[in-house]
Every structure is written in structure tokens, then in C-alpha cells.
N, C-alpha and C positions, 0 to 999 in steps of 0.2 A: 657853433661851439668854440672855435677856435678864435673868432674874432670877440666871443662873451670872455675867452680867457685873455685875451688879449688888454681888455678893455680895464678887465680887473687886476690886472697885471700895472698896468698904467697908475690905476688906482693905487694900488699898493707902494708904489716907487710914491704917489704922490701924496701917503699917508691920508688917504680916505676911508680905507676900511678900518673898519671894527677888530677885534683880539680873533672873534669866533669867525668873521668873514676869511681874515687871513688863514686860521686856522681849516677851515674848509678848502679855500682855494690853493693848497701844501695839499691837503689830502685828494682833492681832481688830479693835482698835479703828478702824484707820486701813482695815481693810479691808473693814468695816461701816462707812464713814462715813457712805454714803449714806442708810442705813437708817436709822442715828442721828441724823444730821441731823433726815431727814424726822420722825422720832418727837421731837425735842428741839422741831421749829418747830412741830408738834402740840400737845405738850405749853404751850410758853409761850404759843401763839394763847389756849390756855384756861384760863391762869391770867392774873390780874391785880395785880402786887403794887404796893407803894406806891413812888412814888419815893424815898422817906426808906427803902428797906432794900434798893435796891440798890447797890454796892458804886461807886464814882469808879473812872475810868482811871485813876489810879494806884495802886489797890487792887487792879485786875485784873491790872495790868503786875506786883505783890508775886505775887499769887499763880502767874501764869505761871512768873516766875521759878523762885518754892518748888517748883513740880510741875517743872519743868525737872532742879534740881539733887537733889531728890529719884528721879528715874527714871534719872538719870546720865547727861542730854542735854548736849552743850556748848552754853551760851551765843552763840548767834550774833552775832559781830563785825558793827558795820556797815564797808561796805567803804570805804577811805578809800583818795584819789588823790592821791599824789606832787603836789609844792608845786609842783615842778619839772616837772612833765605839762604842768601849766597855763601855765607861763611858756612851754615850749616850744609850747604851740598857740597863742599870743597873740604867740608869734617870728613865727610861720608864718605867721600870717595878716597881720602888720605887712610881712614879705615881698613875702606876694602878691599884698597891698594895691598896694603902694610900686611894684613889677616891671608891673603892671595899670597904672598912673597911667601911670609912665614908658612904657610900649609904645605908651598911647593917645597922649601927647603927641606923638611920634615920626612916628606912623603921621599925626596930624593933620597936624604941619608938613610931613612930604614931599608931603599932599595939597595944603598951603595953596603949596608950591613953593618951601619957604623953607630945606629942606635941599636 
């Protein structure tokens, strides 16, 4: 199994499979993860490479990418909140700030006697 994913793996870097191939061989993958994992954290435990040939976060964010638009995944949006969200929670809260102030005032002078 490991050496058929291997093979297709290969393939894939080498733009031989098919839209539904790649799309199967994501879904072995994602349902082997555990195993993969477990053999991938094996595997680097016992290797050692140099720091000077591993790749920068922004080399890895390219390659995600590339394997992303390569397998025909869409690019996940981050999700952005309405300008207007935020004015309205900061109405709300100057509200119930403002209504709290006034209530305690209130409540104090009918204690102090002076309503």
C-alpha cells in the first residue's frame, strides 16, 4: 500500500494522474492520516537535515498553494466581518454602558431620598 501510494504520489508531482485519480488518492490520504502521520513523525525523528535546506514559511505557504491549485482545491478565504458589525457592537455596548450608569444613578438618589 504504501509503496502504491508512493508511486501515485510520484505521479502526481509528475502531472500524470487524472482530476478523479488525484481526487481519490487526497481522499486514501486524508483517511490514512493517522498512519501517515505516525510514519512521517518516524521518519523525520530519524533524519537530521541542515537548517540551511529547509524551506522558510513562505516557501511552504508557495508550495501549499501550488499543491492546492494543482489538485483543484479552492483557496480558502479568510473570513472577514462587516465594518458595520463592529460599529453596531460598540452602539450596544455604549447603550448599555450609558442605560447601567443612568439606572445606578437613579436607584442611588431615590436611596439618598433626593427623588
Amino acid at each position: 500500500m504504501k509503496h502504491q501510494n508512493d508511486k501515485r504520489i510520484a505521479d502526481f508531482w509528475k502531472g500524470l494522474l487524472t482530476k478523479k485519480q488525484k481526487q481519490e488518492l487526497l481522499k486514501e490520504l486524508e483517511e490514512n492520516a493517522d498512519t501517515n502521520e505516525e510514519n512521517t513523525r518516524v521518519a523525520f525523528l530519524h533524519a537530521h537535515p541542515d537548517e540551511k535546506d529547509l524551506f522558510s514559511e513562505t516557501q511552504y505557504q508557495q508550495i501549499l498553494r501550488q499543491l492546492h491549485r494543482e489538485m483543484g482545491v479552492e483557496e480558502i478565504k479568510p473570513i472577514t466581518t462587516s465594518r458595520y458589525r463592529w460599529y453596531a457592537a460598540a452602539a450596544s455596548i455604549v447603550i448599555l454602558i450609558t442605560t447601567t450608569i443612568t439606572i445606578n444613578s437613579r436607584n442611588n438618589a431615590i436611596e439618598a431620598g433626593k427623588i
